[in-house]
C-alpha positions as CSV (number, residue, x, y, z in Angstrom):
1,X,157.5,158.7,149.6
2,X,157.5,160.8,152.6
3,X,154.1,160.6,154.7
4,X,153.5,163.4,156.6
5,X,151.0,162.9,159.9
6,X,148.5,166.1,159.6
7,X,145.7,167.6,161.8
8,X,143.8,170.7,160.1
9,X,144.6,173.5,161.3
10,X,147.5,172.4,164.1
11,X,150.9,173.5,164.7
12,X,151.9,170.2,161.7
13,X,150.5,172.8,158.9
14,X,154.2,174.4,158.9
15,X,155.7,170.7,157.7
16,X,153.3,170.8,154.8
17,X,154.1,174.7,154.3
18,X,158.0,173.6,154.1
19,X,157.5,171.0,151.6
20,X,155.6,172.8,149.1
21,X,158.4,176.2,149.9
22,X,161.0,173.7,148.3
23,X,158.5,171.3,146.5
24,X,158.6,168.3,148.5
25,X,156.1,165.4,146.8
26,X,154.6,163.8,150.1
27,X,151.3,161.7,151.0
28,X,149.1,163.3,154.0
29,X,148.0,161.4,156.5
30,X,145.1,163.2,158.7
31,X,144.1,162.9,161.9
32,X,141.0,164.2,163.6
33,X,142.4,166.5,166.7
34,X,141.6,164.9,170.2
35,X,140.3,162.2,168.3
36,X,140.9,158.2,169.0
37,X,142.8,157.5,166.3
38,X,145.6,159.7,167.9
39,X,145.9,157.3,170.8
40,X,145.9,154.1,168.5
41,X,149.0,152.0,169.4
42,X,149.6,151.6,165.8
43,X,150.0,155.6,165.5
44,X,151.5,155.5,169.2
45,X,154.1,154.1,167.4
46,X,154.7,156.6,165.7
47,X,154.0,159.9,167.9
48,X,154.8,158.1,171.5
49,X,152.8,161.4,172.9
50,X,149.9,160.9,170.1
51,X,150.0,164.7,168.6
52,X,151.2,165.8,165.2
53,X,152.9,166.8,163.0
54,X,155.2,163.5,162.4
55,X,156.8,162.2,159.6
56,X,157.9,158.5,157.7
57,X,160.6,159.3,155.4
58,X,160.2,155.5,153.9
59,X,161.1,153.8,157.8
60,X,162.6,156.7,159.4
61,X,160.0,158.4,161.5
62,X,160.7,161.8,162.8
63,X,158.4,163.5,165.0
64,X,158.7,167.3,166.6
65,X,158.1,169.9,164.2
66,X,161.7,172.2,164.1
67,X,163.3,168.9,164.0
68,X,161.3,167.9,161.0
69,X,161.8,170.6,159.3
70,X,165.4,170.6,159.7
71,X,165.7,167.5,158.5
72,X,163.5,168.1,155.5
73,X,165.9,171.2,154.6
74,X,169.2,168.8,155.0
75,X,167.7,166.2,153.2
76,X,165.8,167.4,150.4
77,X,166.6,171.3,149.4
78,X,169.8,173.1,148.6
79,X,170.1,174.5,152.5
80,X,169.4,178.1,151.5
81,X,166.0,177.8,154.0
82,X,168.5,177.7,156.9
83,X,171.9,179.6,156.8
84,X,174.6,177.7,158.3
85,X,174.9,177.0,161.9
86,X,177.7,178.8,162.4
87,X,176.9,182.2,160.7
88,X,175.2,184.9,162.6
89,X,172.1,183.8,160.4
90,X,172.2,180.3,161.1
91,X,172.6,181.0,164.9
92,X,169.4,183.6,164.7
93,X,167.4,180.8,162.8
94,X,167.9,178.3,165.2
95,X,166.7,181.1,168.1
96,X,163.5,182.3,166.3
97,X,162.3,178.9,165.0
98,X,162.6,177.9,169.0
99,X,160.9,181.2,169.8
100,X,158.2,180.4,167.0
101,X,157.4,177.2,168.8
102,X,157.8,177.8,172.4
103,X,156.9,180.1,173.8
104,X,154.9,182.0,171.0
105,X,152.9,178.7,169.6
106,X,152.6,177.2,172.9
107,X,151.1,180.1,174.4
108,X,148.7,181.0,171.4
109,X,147.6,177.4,171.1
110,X,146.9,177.3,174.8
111,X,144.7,180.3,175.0
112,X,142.6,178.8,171.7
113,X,142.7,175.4,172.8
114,X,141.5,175.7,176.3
115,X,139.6,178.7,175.5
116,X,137.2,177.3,172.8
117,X,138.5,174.4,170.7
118,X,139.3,171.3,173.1
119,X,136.5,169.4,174.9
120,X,134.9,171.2,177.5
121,X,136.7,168.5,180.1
122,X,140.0,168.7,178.7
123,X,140.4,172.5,179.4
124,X,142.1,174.2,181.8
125,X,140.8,178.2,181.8
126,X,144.1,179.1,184.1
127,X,146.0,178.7,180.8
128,X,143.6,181.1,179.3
129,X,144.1,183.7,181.7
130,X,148.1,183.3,181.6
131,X,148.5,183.6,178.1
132,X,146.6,186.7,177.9
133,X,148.8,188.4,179.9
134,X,151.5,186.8,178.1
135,X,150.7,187.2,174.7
136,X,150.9,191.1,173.9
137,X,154.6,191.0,174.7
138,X,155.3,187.6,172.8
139,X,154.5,189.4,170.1
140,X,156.0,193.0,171.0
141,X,159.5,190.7,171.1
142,X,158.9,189.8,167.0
143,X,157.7,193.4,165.9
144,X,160.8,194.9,167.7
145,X,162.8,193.0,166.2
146,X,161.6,192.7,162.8
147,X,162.7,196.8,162.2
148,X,161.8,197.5,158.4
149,X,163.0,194.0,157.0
150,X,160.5,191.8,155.0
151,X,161.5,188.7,156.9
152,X,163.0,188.1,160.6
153,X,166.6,187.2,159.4
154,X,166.5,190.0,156.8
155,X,165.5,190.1,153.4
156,X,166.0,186.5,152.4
157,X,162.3,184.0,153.6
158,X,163.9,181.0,155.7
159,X,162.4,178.3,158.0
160,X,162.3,180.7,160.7
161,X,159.7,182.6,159.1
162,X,157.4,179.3,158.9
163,X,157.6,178.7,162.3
164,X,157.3,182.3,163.6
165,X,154.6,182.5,161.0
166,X,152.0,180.1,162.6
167,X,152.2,181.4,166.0
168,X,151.2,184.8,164.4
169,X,149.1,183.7,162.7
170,X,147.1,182.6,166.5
171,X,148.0,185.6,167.5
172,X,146.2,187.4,164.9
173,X,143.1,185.7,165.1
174,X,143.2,186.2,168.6
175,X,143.6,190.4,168.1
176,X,147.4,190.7,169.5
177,X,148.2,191.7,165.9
178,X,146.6,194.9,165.4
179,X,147.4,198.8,164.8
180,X,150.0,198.7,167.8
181,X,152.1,195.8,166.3
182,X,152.1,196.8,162.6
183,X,155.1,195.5,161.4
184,X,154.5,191.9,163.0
185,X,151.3,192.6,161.3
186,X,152.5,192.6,158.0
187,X,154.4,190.1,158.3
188,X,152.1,188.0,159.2
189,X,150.1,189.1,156.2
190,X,152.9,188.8,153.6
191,X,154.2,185.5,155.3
192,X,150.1,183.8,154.8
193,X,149.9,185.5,151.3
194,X,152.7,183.3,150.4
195,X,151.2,180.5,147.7
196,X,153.0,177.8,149.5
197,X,151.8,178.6,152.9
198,X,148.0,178.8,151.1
199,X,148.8,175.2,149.7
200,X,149.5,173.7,153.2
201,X,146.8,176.0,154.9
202,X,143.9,173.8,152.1
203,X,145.2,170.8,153.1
């Protein structure tokens, strides 16, 4: 069975949010954030950088979250999460899932990191002051170009929209979502009302 390496509430939440999209039985593995067991050589072994998400698809270990989720869409779905390479929509899903996790994850997850979650000595308040001043036009790029579709690529849900999802999700509980982004707004709002993305969000 597939095990899935999981912190609570980390960037690994979209790999359990694309397994329960196309009903993917896995085990969870959880790890405490900054914790010890991260730096274990048995998990080093796994995560050579000691972060999450990874996976153990019964010996084959995979570890970076778009290339997880690829993988889990190849391997265990009937594709329709991620158009073709070669279409128009394949070539935009590729693009936004990049964008989803750097730089719009990366930046919101460095402002709440080193703003309030990591130990005191770990963090690094320059980081908090550049991704303020980066964030409100991270996310002015999705609400542009979401126009009036449901979803980034149109009206069909895809992998892009989990990975764009979480980094709005920062951004929302951070303010950048707000009266002057509304459609990135409600799309964050209808992408987290999705029953899968609850699932993965309890874990």
């Amino acid at each position: 069975m597939l095990k899935i390496y999981h912190s609570k509430q980390s960037r690994s939440m979209r790999v359990l949010w694309l397994a329960e999209e196309i009903g993917l039985e896995y085990e969870l593995e959880t790890l405490g954030m900054f914790s010890e067991e991260m730096k274990r050589p048995g998990y080093l072994a796994i995560h050579p950088l000691g972060k999450v998400p990874a996976i153990d698809d019964d010996g084959f270990v995979l570890w970076e979250t778009t290339a997880i989720l690829e993988y889990l869409v190849a391997r265990y779905s009937d594709g329709a999460l991620l158009p073709p390479r070669d279409t128009p929509d394949g070539a935009r899903a590729v693009q936004w899932m990049g964008y989803g996790e750097n730089p719009l994850t990366v930046i919101m997850g460095e402002i709440v990191a080193n703003g309030e979650v990591m130990p005191e000595d770990m963090r690094i308040p320059a980081l908090v002051d550049r991704g303020r001043e980066i964030a409100p036009a991270l996310v002015g790029v999705v609400e542009r170009a979401l126009g009036d579709r449901p979803f980034i690529l149109g009206e069909a849900f895809s992998a892009a929209d989990i990975m764009l999802g979480f980094g709005l999700s920062i951004a929302r509980y951070l303010g950048y979502l707000n009266d002057g982004t509304p459609r990135a707004r409600d799309y964050c709002e209808r992408l987290m009302a999705r029953p899968a993305c609850q699932r993965a969000a309890m874990a």
